[in-house]
N, C-alpha and C positions, 0 to 999 in steps of 0.2 A: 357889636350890636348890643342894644342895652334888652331887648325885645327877649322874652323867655319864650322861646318856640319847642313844639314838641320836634323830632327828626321827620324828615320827609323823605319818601325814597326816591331815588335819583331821577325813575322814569318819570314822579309824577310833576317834579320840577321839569324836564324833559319837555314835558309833555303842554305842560302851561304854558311855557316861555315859545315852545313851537307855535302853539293858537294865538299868541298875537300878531297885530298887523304891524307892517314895517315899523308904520312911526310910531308907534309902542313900545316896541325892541328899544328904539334909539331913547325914548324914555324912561327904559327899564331900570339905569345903575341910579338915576334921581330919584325912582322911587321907591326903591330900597331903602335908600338914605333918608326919605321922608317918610317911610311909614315906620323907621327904626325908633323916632322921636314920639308915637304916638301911645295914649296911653294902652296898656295891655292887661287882662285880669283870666287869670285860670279857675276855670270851675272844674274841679276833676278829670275828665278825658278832654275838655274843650277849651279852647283858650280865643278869646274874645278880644278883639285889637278893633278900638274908633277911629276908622279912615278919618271922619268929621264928625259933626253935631248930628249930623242926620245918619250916617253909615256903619257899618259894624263889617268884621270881618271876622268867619269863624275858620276854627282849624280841630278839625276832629281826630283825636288818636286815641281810641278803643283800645290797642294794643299797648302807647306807649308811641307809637310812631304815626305818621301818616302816610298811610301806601294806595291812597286810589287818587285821582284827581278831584270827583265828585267829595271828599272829607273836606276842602277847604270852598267854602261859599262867603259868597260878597254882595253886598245887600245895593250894589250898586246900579245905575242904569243899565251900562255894559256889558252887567255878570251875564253869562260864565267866561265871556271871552272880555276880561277886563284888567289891567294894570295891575289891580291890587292882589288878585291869587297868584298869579306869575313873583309878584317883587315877596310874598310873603314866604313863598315855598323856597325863592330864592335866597333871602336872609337868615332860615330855619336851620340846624343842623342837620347833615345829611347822614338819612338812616343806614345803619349798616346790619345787610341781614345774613353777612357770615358771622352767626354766634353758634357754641360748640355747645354740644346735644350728650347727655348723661344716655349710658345705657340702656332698654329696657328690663325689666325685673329680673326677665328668667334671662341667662344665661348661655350663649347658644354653642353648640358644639367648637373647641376649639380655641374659646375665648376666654376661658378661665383660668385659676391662676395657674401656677406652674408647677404645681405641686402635684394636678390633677391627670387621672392617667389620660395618656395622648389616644384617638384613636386606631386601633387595629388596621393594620395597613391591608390593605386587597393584592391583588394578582397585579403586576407592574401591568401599566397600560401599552397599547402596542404602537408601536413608531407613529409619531404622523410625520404629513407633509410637510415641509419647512412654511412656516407662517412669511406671508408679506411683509415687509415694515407696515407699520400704521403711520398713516401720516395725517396730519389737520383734514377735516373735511373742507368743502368749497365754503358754508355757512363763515366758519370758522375762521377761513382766510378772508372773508368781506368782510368779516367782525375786526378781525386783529388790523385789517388795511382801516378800516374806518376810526379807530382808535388813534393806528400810528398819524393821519391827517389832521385829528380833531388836537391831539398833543403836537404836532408839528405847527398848527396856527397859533397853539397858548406859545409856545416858544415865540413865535415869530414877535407877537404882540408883546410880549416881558407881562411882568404883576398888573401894573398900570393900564392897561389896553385888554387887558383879556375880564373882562366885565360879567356879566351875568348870562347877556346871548352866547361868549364863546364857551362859557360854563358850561352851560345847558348843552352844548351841540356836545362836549368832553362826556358829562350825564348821560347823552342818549346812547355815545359810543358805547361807553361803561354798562348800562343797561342792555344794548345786543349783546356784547359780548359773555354778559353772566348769561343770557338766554342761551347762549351760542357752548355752552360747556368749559366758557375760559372764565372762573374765577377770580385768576390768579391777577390777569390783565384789567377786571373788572375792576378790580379792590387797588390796584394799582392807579387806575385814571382817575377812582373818585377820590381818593389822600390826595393827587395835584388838585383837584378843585376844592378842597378844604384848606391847602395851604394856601392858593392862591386868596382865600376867604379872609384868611386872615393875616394874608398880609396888604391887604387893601382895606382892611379894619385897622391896623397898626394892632394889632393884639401882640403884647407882650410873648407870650410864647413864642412865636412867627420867629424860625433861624431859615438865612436864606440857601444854607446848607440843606438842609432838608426837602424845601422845596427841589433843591437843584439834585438830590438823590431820587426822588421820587420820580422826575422829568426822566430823567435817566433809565431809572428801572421802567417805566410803562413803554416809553420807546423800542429799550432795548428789547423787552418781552416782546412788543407788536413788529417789530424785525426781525427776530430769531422764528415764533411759533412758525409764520406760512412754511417756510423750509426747513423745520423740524420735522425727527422721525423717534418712535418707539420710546426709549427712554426719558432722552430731552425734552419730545413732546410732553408725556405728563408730567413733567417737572414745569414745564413750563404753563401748561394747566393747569396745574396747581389744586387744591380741594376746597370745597364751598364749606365743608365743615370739618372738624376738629373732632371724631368721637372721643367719648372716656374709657377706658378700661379698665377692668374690677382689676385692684391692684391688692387684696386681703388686707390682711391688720401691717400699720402703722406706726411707728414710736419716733415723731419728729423733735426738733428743738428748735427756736426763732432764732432768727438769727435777723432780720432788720425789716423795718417798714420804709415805702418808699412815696409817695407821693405822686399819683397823674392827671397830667392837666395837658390835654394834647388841641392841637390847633383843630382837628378835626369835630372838638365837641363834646368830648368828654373825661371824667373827671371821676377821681378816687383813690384811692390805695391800693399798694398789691403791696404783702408780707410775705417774707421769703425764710424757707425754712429747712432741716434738712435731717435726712436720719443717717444711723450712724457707721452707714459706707459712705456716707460726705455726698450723697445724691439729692438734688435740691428739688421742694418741692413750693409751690405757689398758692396764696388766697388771695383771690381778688374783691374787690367793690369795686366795679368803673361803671358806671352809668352817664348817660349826657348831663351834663353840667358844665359850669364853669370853676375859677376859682375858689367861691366860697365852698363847691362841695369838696375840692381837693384840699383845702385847710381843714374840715371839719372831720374828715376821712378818719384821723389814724383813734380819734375817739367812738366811733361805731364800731356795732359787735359782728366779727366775721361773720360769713353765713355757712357756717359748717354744721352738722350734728347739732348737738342740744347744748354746745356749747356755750358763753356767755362771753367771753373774750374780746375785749378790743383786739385790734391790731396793733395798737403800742402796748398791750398787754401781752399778747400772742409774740409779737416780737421778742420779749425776755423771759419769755415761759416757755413750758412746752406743751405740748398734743399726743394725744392716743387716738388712734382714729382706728376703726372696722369700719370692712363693711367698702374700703376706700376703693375709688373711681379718679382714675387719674387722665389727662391729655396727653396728645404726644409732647407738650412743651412743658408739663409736670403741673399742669394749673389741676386741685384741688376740685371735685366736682362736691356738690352741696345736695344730691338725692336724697329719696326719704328715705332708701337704708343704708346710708351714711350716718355710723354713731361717731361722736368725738367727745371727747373728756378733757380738763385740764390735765398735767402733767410738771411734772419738775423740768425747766431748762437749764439751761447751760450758756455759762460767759465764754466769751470767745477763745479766752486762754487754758480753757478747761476741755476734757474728752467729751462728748467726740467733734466740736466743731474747728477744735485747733487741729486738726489735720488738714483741712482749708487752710490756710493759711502756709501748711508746710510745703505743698506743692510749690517745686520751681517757679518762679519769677518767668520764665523762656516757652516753659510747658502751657502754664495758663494762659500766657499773650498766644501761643500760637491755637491754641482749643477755643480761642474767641475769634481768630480771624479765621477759622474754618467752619464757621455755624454753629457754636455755642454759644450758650448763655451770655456770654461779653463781662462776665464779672470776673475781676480781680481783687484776688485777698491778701495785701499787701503791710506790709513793716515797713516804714517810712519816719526821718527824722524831717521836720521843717527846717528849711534854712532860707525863704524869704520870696520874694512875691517877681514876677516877670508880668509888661505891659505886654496885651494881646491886644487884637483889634474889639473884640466881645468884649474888653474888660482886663482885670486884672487876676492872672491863676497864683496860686502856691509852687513855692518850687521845694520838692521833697527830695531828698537824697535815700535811694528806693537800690537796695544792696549794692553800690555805685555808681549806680544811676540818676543822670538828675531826670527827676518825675517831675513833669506840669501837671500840676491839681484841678482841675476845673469848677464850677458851681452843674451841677446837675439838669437845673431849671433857673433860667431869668427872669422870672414873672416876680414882682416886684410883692405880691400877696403871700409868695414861699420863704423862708426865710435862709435859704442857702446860701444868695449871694452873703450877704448879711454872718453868716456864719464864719461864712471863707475869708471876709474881712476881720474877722477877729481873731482867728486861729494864724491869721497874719503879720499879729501881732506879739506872737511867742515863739519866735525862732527859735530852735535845739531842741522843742518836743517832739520825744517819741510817741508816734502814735500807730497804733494797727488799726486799718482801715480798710472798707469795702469799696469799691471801684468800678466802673464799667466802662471798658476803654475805649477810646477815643482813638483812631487809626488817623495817623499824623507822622509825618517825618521825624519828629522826634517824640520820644517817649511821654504819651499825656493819654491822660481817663480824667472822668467826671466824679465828681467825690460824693456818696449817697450817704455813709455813713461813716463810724469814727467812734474808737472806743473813748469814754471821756476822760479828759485829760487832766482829770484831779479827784473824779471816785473809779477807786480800782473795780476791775469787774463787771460796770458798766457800761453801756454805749450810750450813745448820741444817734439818732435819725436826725440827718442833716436840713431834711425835706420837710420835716414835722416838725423834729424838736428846735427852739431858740436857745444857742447859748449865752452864758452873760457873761460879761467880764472877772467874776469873783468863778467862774468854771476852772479859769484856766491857770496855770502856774506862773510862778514869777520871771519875766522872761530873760532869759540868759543870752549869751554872745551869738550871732551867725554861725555856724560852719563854717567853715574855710577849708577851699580847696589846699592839698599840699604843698609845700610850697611859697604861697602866696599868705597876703595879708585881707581878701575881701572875699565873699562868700563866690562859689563856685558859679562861670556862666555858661549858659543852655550853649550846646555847639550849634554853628552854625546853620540854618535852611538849606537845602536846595532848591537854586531859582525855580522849581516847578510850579513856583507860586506864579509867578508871569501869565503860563497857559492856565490854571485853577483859576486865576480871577476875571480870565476872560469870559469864561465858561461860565461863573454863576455873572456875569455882568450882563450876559447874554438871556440866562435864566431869570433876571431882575426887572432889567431895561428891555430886552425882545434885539431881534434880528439889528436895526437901527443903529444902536449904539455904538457898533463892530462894522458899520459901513462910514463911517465918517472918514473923509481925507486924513489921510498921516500918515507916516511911515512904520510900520512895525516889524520891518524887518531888524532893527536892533535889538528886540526882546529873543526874535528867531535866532540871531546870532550869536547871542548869549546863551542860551539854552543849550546851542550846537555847543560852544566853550565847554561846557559844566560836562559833557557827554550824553547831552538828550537830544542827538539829531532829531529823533523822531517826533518828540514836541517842537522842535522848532517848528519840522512839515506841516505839522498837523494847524497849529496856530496860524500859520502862510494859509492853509487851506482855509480856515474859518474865516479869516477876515478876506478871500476871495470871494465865499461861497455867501457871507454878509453883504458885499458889495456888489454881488452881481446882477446888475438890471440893463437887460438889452431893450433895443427898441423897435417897435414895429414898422413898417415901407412909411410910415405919417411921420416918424420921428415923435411918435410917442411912449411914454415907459410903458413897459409890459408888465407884468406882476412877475413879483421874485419869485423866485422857484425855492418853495419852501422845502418840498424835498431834497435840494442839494443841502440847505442850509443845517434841513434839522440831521444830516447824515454827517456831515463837518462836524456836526456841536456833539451829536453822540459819540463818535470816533475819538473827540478828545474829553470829553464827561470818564468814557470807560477809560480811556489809557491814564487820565490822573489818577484814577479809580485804583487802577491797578498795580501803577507805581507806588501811590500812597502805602498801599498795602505790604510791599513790600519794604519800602523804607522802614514804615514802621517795625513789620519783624525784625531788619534789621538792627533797629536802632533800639530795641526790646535785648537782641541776642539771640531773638527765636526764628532766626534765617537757617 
């Protein structure tokens, strides 16, 4: 969309798209598309788009977003029940209102730092009764059933067919369910309708992996919560917000900036940093935008204390912070008694951030596949480039390991692809690098950053920075495996790619694609060879549960039963899911 829209919240798209009349609906995705071409002009809170000569269409966000229906009017005959509020709210970024919330001033018992004496304990309380499990309320289970249906139609439909109406009906899911106490599910179905956004945009970002994890995850949540209890439950609730905690005085050192640019709409930096027990901590700018605010990113000044710092300055410097407020995922809060200071940094090869780096190779892959951060700090020699279906990766030899190197971001305005093609061109440098892995059968992460490879001391942000050819050193011979005369090759796949690509093909193209006449009991049989009886079942199962349409006493079709369908594609979504997982530990060493 070329259209500069402020965000809209999900009910109020919801909400629009519900008040129109059928043949409205059916002309909803055309107009979209034609009021994306129109001119558009922001005056401060309000952004003003010419349906035509005579029309005007406003969209009001006081806050930054548009959260009521009544913010967006149209000067049209129709208004309020008219084409154009519906297709605008539908084109706009969708607002997201889990943002995390800084402490209030004082203090409250309990919550301070650690140093402070604990409260006095009382007289031990006297037995109680053994408590009930807690389980979903009945609200709760309409919510999460209403979810699982609204994502079981986008499946059926693929990218192509699930349009603005099926949007809206995933939105209103998304909207009971944050009413409803489920967060977690909430924020789940609106990321599938922001990928689905732009991947019917062709927006470069758009990986149809992502989309096909997201599918997965909101599923898989609205099938687990109704028969969830106690634990699982609020895990599966999940929290609508993020608070900070006073975390006292500070002394970090940068360590890289990164670059965000996500299908969902927004756009920025986050600078990663760390003190000196090697515990990482984060500064963000991400606000709605596109491309040009994630290019412009790493020259803006954090928003920390009275500090002044870019974030490619913050990256190779360091910080003194009082006063600090931290999240549970280490994101930096920016309060008003939040002080920060410049401070001296430190190179990677220096104390204290070269202790990252010293951490096993086994240890880190497996502290990223069990819910950390996903960053790896790795020692890597180049020895030459392997064709992917995305493109072309790096192949590093990573303490005997051959490492596939990724680009981070595709989007053609970052310059990582770009990067990765030049450091592609100096096979046998050593480089220490920053990484965030990528769970794949064989050993492969995304490359964010890279100390540079001809000023000592320095780094590269691979996301920000461009490197030029006069960076890098004079390039020397391949690696060669032992033995042999030609540089080392990746080992083999396991066929699990067979079942993986039905599954996002299913997540692309919809139900349809998996019901076409042919045999695929050869992929099943294969699979059984390699030792994955249970993806053969599963893939037999898909392409039965795609093809099944019985007919009623007229000998007419009936409608697919999309609940068989989207229960087949979850069942093998999660088992790739899981296998993946584990290949990769093993194929890391971290099994």
């Amino acid at each position: 969309m070329s259209l500069d829209l402020p965000p809209v919240a999900p009910s109020v798209t919801a909400a629009l798209v519900q008040g129109l009349t059928p043949r409205l609906r059916k002309r909803l995705d055309a107009g979209i598309t034609k009021l994306a071409d129109r001119p558009c002009v922001r005056d401060g809170d309000t952004v003003r788009i010419a349906v035509d000569d005579d029309t005007h269409l406003e969209l009001h966000a006081p806050g930054g977003s548009v959260t009521s229906a009544d913010a967006i009017r149209c000067g049209c005959l129709l208004a309020p029940d008219c084409l154009h509020r519906a297709a605008a709210a539908s084109a706009a970024p969708i607002a997201d209102p889990q943002e995390e919330t800084e402490p209030a001033a004082e203090t409250r018992p309990g919550t301070g730092p650690a140093s402070e004496s604990p409260p006095t304990p009382g007289p031990a309380p006297a037995p109680e009764a053994r408590a009930e499990s807690e389980t979903a309320t009945p609200e709760q289970r309409t919510a999460a059933l209403a979810v699982y249906d609204a994502a079981a139609g986008v499946l059926e439909a693929g990218t192509d067919g699930s349009g603005a109406v099926l949007q809206a009906e995933l939105l209103r899911a998304a909207h009971a369910a944050r009413v409803g106490g489920l967060p977690r599910l909430a924020a789940s179905a609106v990321s599938v309708v922001t990928r689905l956004r732009a991947a019917r945009s062709a927006d470069p970002a758009y990986r149809l992996a992502d989309l096909t994890a997201d599918l997965r995850e909101v599923l898989m949540t609205a099938h687990r919560l109704p028969r969830s209890a106690d634990a699982e439950l609020t895990d599966l609730r999940g929290t609508a917000r993020q608070p900070y905690a006073p975390d006292g005085s500070l002394r970090l050192y940068g360590l890289f900036s990164e670059p965000v640019l996500t299908a969902t709409g927004y756009a920025g930096a986050v600078t990663w940093t760390a003190d000196a027990d090697g515990r990482l901590y984060t500064v963000s700018d991400v606000a709605p935008g596109g491309s040009g605010r994630a290019v412009g990113a790493a020259d803006r000044a954090v928003r920390i204390g009275d500090t002044a710092l870019s974030h490619r300055e913050l990256s190779r410097a360091g910080l003194a912070v009082s006063g600090a407020t931290v999240s549970p995922t280490g994101r930096l809060g920016a309060g008003a008694g939040v002080r920060a200071v410049r401070a001296a940094g430190a190179a990677w090869g220096e104390a204290p951030l070269d202790r990252l780096w010293a951490a096993p190779v086994a240890e880190q892959v497996s502290r990223a596949l069990t819910g950390g951060h996903g960053l790896l700090f790795l020692d890597v020699t180049l020895t030459g480039t392997v064709r992917e279906a995305a493109g072309d990766c790096l192949l590093a030899d990573c303490d005997g390991l051959t490492l596939r190197l990724a680009a981070a971001h595709d989007h053609p305005a970052l310059p990582c692809r770009d990067n990765l093609r030049l450091l592609a061109t100096a096979p046998g440098t050593r480089l220490r690098v920053v990484a965030r892995l990528d769970p794949a059968p064989v050993p492969r992460a995304l490359l964010i950053a890279a100390d540079h490879p001809s000023a000592a001391g320095a780094h590269v942000d691979l996301g920000l920075d461009r490197l030029q050819q006069a960076d890098l050193p004079a390039p020397g011979p391949a690696p060669t495996a032992p033995g042999t005369g030609s540089p080392p090759a990746p080992p083999d796949e396991a066929p699990l790619h067979l079942l993986r690509r039905r599954v996002h093909q299913a997540a692309s193209a919809g139900r349809r694609v998996l019901a076409f006449p042919g045999d695929g009991s050869a992929d099943s049989r294969r699979l059984g060879r390699y030792g994955f009886a249970c993806a053969g079942d599963l893939l037999d199962e898909l392409h039965a549960a795609a093809a099944d349409r019985s007919r009623d006493a007229f000998g007419r079709l009936v409608p697919a039963d999309l609940g068989r369908f989207a229960r087949a594609w979850l069942a093998a979504a999660h088992y790739t899911e899981e296998v993946d997982r584990a290949l990769c530990a093993a194929a890391w060493g971290a099994s």
